[in-house]
N, C-alpha and C positions, 0 to 999 in steps of 0.2 A: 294746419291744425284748426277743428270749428270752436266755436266760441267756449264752446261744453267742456274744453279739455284746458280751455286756459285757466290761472288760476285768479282768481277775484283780485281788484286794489289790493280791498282789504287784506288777503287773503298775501298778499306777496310783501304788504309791510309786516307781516308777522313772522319773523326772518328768522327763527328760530323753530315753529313749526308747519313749513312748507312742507308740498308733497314731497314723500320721498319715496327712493327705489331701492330697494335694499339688494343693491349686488355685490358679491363678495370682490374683495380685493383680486387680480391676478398680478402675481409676482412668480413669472418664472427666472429660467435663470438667466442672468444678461451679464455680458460682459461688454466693461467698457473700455477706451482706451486703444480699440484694435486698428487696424489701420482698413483692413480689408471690411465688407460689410458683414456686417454679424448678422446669422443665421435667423430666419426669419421671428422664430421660436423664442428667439435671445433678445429680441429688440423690445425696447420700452413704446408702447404705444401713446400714441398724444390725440388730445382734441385742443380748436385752439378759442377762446370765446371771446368774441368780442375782437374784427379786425380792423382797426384804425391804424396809424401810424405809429403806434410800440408795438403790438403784435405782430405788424409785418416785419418789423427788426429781431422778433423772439422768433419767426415762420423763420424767414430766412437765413436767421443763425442756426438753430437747431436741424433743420431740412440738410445740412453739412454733415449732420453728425453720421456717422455708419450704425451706432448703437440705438440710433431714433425709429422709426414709422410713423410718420403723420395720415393719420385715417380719417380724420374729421376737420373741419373748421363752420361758426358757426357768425352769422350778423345780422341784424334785423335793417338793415340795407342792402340790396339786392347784387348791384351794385361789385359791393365789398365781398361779401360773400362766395360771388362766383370770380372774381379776379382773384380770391385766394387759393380756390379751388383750381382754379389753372396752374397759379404760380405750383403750386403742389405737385399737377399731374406734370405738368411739363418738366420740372425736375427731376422725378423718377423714371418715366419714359425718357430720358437721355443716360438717367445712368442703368437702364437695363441693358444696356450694352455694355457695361463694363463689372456685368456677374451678379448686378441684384435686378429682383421679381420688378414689373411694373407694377404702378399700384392705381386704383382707381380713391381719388379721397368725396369723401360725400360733404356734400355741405346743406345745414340748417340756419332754419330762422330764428327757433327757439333752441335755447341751449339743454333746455329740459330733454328735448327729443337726444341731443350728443350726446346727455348723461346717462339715458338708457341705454347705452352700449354696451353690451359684454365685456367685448374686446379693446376700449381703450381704456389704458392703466393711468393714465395722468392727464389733466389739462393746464393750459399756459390762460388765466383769465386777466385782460387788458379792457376791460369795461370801464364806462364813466364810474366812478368811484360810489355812488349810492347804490351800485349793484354789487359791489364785492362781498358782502358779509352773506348775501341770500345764495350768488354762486359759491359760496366756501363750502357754506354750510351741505347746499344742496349734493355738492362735489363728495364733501364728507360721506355721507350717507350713502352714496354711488358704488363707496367702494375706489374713489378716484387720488389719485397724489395729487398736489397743487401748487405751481408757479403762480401766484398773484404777483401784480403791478402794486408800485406804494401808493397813494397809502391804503393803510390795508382794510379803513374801514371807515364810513361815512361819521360814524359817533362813536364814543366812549362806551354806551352800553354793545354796541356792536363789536369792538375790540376784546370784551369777555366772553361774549358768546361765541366768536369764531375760533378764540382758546380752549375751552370747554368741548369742541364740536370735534377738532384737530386732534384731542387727549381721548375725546371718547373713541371717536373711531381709528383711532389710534394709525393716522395717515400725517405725510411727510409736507408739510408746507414752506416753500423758500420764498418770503416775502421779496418784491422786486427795489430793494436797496442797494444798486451795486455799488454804492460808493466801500461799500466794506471789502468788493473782490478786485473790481476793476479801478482804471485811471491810475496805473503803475505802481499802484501799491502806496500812493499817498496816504492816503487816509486811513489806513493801518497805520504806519510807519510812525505818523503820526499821533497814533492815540497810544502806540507802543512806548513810545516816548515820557509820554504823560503818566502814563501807567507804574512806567519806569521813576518817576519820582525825579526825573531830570530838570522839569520847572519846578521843583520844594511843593510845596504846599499848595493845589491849584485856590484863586481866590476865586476869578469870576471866569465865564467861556461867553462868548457873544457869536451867537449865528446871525450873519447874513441874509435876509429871504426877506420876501414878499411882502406882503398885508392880508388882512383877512379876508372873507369870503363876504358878499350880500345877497339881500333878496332877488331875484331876478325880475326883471322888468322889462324885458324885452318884447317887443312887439309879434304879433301871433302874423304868421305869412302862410299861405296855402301851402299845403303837402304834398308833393309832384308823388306819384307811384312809385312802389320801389320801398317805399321805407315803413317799415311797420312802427309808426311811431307811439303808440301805443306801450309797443314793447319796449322802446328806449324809455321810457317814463318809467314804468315800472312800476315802485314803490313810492315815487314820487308823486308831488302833486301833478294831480290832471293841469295842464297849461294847454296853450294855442302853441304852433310847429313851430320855431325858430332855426334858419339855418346855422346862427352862429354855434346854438347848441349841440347840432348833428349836419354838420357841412355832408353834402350829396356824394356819392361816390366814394372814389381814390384819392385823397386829399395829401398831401403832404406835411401837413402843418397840423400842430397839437390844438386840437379846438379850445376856443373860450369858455366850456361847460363848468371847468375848473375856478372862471372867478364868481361862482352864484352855490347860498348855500344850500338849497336845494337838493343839490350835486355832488358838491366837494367844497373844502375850506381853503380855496383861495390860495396864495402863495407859501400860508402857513401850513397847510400840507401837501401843497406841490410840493414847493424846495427845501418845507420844513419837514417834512418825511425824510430826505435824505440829510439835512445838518443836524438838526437835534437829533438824530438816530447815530450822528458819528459822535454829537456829544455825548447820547447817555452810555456809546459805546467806551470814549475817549476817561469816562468815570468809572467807570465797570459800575453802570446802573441798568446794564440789561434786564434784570431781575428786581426793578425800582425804580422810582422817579424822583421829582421833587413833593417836599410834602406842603409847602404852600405856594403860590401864585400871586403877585401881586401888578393890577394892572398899571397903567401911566399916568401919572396927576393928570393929562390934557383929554376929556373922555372923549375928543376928538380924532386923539392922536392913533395911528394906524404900525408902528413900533414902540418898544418901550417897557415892555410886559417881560417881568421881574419873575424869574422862578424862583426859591431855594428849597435845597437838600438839605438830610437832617444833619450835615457837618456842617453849611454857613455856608458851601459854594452856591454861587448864585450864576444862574443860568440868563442873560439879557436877548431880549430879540432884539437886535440891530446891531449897526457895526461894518465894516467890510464885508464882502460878498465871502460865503465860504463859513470856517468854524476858527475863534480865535481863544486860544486855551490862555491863560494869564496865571503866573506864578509867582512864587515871592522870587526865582529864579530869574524869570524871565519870562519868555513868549513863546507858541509857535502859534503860526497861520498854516490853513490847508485849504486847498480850493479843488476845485480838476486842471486846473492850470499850474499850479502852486503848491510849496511846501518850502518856508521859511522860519528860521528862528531869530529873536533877539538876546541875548546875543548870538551870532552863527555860530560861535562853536557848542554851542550847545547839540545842533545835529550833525556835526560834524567829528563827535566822538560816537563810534560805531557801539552798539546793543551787544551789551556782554551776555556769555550764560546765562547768568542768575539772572538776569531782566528776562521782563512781561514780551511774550510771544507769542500774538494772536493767533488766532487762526488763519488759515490764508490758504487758496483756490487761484487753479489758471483761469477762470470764468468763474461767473454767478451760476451760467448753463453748469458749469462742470460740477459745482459743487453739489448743485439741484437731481442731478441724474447718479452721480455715486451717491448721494445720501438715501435715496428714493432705490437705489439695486442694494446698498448696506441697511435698509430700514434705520437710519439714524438723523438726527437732527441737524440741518443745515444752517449757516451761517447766520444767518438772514429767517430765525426760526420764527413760530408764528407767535412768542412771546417779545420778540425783538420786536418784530413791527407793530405789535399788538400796543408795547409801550414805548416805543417811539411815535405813534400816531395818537396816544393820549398825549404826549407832551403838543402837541400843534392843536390837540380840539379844545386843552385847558386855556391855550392861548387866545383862541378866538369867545372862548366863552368869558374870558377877561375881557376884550376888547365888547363885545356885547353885553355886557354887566357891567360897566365901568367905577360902578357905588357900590359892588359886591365884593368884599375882600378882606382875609385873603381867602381861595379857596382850596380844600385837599384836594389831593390830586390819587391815580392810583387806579387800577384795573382789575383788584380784588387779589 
């Protein structure tokens, strides 16, 4: 692509009116569920943006499916890019012998070029997290469905505009929160519970995670070919290359881009995208947050940052790893390892009728691809992650204000 068709800094932090391509939705008919490969006609087409080490886990889960076609994958590492594109052909080139078409899948550097595609109906976007809200949007407008990674958006005003973007063009987005599908059904079970009025009265919930995000300060190293680092910036500020930010190649491990805010907010919305997301689910606050903040007397301190809701529960960041619900009853903890209560019989009387009964899916994938063939809203919808990823940007905007308090909270 020459210079003339990229689109300016400028031009790409204004996340809300990028270029866009105005193509209609295709929704034919799909079935899902089948065992043999469905019909070419029937299959949900994919693009995949952004291939690092989550996307290759979304490629290679989805590439199983018989209801899928993977047509595209896109990276601005060379590299990544074409290892994707292999993994792709060589999976369907083996299974044309056993009754489906071989496929040829194209791979791009700029994802804008994937989104001009007629023919693919949904993309899976796994990008460093300052590029989500521009791919949502741009996807939006594509006519595209969308599997986003959490969290689902670099800031707060970004999390209204990728709501706004999802409602206008009225397309299906399943934020990548699987603690709500996957890890055996924990963390349901668990907020069911809760739900269920089994701890009395909740008083406080303490998520486990990280520390906030900081300024990046990393050292600028030469840029080996291959990587159009340019494009990894994005809407970011212009910086010198850093590997730690975009490791070369096929890497195995989740890069450090996560701890600078630049980027992403640090562990407060790595791990805090999925705990405060089980918390505001474990309240039935999907549709609300806390309405003040308040951070930690030490303006030092890197946990400690006090939520409350308009009943008095109080939301704490720290505490044991995982989510820890506190009642006038009792306890439960949930981790991906874990689900305990104090006292144990509390979980160990079974959820009657009349009790709270979440939702619940054999995958995240599964839920994402029948809500996207039903046009209806999935689990993990984009007001879920929209405010569950306000609850972690309040956080750090506490710990970076630490004489400002308290502050509302809220995604409009």
């Amino acid at each position: 692509m020459n210079d003339d068709a990229r689109l300016s800094r400028r031009g790409f932090a204004r996340a809300a009116g990028v270029t866009s391509w105005a193509v209609p939705a295709i929704v034919s008919a799909r079935a899902l569920g089948r065992e043999a490969p469905a019909a070419a006609s029937e299959r949900i087409t994919l693009g995949f943006i952004g291939m690092g080490t989550m996307n290759r886990y979304h490629l290679g889960a989805l590439l199983k499916r018989p209801e899928v076609q993977v047509l595209a994958v896109c990276d601005c590492d060379t590299t990544r890019r074409d290892s994707a594109r292999k993994t792709v052909d060589d999976h369907y080139n083996k299974q044309a012998t056993k009754g489906r078409d071989a496929a040829h899948c194209r791979a791009y550097n700029d994802f804008r070029d994937l989104l001009k595609r007629h023919d693919i109906d949904a993309v899976v976007i796994a990008t460093p997290d300052h590029w989500h809200a521009i791919q949502i949007i741009e996807a939006c407008k594509a006519g595209k469905d969308i599997y986003c990674e959490k969290p689902l958006t670099l800031t707060i005003h970004e999390a209204k505009v990728v709501i706004d973007a999802v409602r206008k063009y009225a397309r299906v987005l399943q934020t990548g929160s699987q603690q709500r599908t996957e890890f055996s059904g924990k963390f349901r079970t668990a907020c069911e519970y809760v739900r269920s009025g089994r701890l009395g009265k909740i008083l406080t919930v303490h998520c486990g995670l990280g520390g906030p995000s900081h300024p990046c300060n990393l050292p600028g190293e030469p840029v080996e070919p291959g990587l159009d680092w340019d494009l990894w910036l994005g809407p970011a500020p212009r910086r010198p290359y850093n590997s730690i930010l975009s490791p070369r190649g096929v890497h195995k491990h989740f890069p450090n881009w996560r701890a600078y805010k630049e980027y992403s907010g640090g562990g407060m919305t790595d791990f805090g995208a999925h705990h405060f997301d089980i918390a505001q689910w474990g309240l039935g606050r999907d549709d609300s947050g806390p309405t003040t903040i308040r951070p930690p007397e030490d303006p030092k301190a890197e946990w400690g940052v006090r939520y409350r809701y308009d009943d008095d529960v109080e939301l704490i960041h720290g505490g044991p790893g995982g989510v820890t619900f506190i009642g006038t009853h009792g306890m439960i903890q949930v981790d991906r390892d874990k689900l305990i209560s104090l006292p144990a019989e509390i979980l160990k009387r079974p959820l009657e009728r009349k009790d709270v009964h979440l939702p619940q899916a054999r995958s995240h994938h599964d839920d994402w691809l029948e809500c996207v063939r039903m046009r209806k809203d999935p689990i993990a919808n984009v007001e879920v992650g929209a405010r569950s990823v306000t609850v972690c940007h309040l956080g750090n905007l506490a710990y970076r204000n630490p004489a400002e308090s308290p502050h509302p909270s809220g995604v409009g």
